[in-house]
C-alpha positions as CSV (number, residue, x, y, z in Angstrom):
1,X,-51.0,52.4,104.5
2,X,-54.4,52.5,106.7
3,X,-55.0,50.2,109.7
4,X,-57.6,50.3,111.8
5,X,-56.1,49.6,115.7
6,X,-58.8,47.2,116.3
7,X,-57.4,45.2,113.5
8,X,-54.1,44.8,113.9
9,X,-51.6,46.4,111.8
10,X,-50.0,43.5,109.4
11,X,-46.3,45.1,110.4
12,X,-43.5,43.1,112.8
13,X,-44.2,45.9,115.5
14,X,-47.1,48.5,116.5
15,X,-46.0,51.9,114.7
16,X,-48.0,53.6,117.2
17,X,-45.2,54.6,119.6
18,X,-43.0,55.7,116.9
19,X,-46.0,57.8,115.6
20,X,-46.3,59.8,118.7
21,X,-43.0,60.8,119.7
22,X,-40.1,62.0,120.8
23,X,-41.6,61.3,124.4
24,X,-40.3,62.8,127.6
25,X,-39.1,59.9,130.1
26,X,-40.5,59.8,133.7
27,X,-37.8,58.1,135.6
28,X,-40.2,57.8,138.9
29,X,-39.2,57.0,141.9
30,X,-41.5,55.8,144.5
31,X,-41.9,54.0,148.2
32,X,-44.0,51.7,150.1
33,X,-44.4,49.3,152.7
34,X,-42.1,46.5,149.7
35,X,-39.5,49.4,149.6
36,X,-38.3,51.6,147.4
37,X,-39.0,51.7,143.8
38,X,-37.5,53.1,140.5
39,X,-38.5,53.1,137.1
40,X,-38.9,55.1,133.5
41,X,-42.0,55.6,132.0
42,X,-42.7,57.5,128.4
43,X,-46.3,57.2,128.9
44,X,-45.8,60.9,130.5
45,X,-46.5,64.7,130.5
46,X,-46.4,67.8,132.6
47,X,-50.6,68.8,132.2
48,X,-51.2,71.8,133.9
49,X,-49.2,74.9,134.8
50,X,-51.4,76.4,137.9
51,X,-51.4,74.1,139.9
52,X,-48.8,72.4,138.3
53,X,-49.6,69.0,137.5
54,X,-48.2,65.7,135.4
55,X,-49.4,62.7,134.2
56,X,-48.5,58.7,134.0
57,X,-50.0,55.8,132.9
58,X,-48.1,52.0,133.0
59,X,-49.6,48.9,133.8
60,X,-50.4,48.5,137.2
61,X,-46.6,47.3,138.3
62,X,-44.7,48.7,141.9
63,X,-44.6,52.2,140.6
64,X,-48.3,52.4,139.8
65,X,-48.9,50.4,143.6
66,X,-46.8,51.9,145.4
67,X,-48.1,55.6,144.2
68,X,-51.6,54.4,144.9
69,X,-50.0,52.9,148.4
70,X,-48.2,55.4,149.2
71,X,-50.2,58.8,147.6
72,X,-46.6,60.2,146.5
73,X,-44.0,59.8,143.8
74,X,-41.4,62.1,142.1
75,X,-40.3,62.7,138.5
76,X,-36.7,62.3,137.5
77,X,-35.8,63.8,134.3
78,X,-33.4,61.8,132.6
79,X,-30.1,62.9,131.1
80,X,-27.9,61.4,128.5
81,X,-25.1,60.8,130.8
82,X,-27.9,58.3,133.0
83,X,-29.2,56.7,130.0
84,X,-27.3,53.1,130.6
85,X,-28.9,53.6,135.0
86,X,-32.3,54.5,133.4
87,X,-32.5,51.2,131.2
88,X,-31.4,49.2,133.8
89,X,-34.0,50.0,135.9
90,X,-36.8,49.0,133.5
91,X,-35.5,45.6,134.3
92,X,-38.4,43.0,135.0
93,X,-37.8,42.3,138.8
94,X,-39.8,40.9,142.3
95,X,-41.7,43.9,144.1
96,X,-39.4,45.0,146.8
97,X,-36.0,44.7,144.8
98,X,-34.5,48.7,145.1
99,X,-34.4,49.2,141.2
100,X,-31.4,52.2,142.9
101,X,-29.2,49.6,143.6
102,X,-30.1,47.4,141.0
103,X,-28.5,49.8,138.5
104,X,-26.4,52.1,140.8
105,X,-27.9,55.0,141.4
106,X,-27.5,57.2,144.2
107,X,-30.8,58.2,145.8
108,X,-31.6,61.1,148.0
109,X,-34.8,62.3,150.0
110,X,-37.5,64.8,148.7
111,X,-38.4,67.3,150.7
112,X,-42.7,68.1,150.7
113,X,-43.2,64.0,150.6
114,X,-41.4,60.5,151.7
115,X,-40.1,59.3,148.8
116,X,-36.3,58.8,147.4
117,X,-35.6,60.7,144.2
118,X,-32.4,60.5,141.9
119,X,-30.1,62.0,143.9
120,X,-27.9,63.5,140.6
121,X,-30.8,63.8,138.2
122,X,-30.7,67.6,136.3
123,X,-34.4,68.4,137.5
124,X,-37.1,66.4,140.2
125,X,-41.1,66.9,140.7
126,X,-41.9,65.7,143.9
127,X,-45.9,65.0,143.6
128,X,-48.7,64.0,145.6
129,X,-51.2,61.8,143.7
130,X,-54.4,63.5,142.9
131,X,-56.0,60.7,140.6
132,X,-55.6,57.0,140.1
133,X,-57.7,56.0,136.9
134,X,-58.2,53.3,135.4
135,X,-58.4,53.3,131.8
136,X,-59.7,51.1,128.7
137,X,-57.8,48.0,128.3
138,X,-56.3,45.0,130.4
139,X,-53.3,46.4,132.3
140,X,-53.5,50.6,132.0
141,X,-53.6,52.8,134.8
142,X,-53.5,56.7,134.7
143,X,-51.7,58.2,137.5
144,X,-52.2,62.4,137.8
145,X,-50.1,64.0,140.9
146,X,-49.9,68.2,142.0
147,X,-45.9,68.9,142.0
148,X,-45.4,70.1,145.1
149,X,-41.4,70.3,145.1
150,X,-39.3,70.8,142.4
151,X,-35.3,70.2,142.5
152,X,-33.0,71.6,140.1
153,X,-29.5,70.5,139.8
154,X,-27.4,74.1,140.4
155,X,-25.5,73.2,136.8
156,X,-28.7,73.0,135.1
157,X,-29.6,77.2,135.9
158,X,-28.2,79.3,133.4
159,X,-29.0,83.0,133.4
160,X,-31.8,82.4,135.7
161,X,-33.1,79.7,132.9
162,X,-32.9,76.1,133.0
163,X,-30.5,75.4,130.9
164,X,-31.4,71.3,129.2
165,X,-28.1,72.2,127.2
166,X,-26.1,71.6,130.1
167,X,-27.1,67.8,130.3
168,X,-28.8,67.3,127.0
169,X,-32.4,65.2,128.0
170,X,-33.2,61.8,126.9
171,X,-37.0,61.2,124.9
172,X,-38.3,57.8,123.9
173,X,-39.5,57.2,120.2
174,X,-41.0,54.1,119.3
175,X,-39.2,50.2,119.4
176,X,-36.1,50.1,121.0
177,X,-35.3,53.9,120.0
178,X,-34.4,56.8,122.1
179,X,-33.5,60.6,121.3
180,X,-31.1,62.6,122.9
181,X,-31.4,66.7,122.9
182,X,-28.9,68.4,121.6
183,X,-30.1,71.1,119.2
184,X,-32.2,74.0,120.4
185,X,-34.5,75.9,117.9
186,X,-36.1,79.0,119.1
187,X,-39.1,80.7,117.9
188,X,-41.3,84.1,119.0
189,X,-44.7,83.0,119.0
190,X,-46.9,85.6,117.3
191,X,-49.3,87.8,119.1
């Protein structure tokens, strides 16, 4: 099968997502003058090492106003055990409802900016926006922030390693599909 996007595809749902994955989820958290906001978004990568920087892009919802409001928002990795908290944040709600509530999760302050963060989540970036983009199509905005704090859960470190073993992270895949690490393969890259 070849399809051309511009066409349409001829299947029950876009393969596109499912094609480019297993995705790491952004569970962002974010504030503004409507309150605090919290979300996951698969749309996401870490981009640069030095300075460390990551990327999001969503349609232009609280998280993606509230970041340009605000110039700040932090990273939650997600875990397997906060799978069931992480989807119920996604729900569809009015700006101002605290998605941490909403699906009862504890929230906790960041330290370089003022934002919440998940206050049991196994690592957090706290970022300061560096660019707001807005990119081809109806609803898609790029967000690109510098990390300028990073929180790891003491459980996670391992040997002096951050150990994802110790809470197994959750990636998207396409549909309604998600992935859960639990198998590590190492390799030695070649010099």
């Amino acid at each position: 099968m070849f399809y051309r996007p511009a066409d349409g595809h001829g299947l029950p749902h876009s393969p596109l997502a499912a094609i480019v994955a297993p995705r790491p989820i952004a569970w962002i958290s974010s504030r503004a003058a409507a309150g605090d906001n919290l979300a996951p978004y698969s749309f996401f990568n870490l981009v640069s090492y030095d300075p460390p920087q990551v990327m999001f892009s969503g349609d232009p919802g609280d998280t993606v106003m509230n970041a340009r409001e605000s110039g700040v928002f932090a990273v939650n990795i997600v875990e397997q055990a906060a799978m069931a908290a992480m989807n119920a944040s996604s729900a569809s709600v009015a700006r101002g409802v605290d998605e941490f509530a909403l699906a009862g999760v504890a929230k906790a302050e960041c330290e370089t900016i003022p934002c919440p963060r998940v206050a049991g989540a196994p690592a957090t970036l706290e970022c300061r926006v560096l660019h707001s983009l807005t990119l081809k199509g109806d609803e898609n905005t790029l967000i690109v922030g510098e990390v300028t704090g990073i929180h790891l859960r003491d459980d996670c470190v391992v040997g002096g390693r951050f150990d994802v073993t110790r809470f197994h992270p959750v990636g998207r895949l396409g549909y309604r599909d998600y992935v859960v690490v639990n198998k590590l393969v190492q390799m030695t890259r070649p010099d």
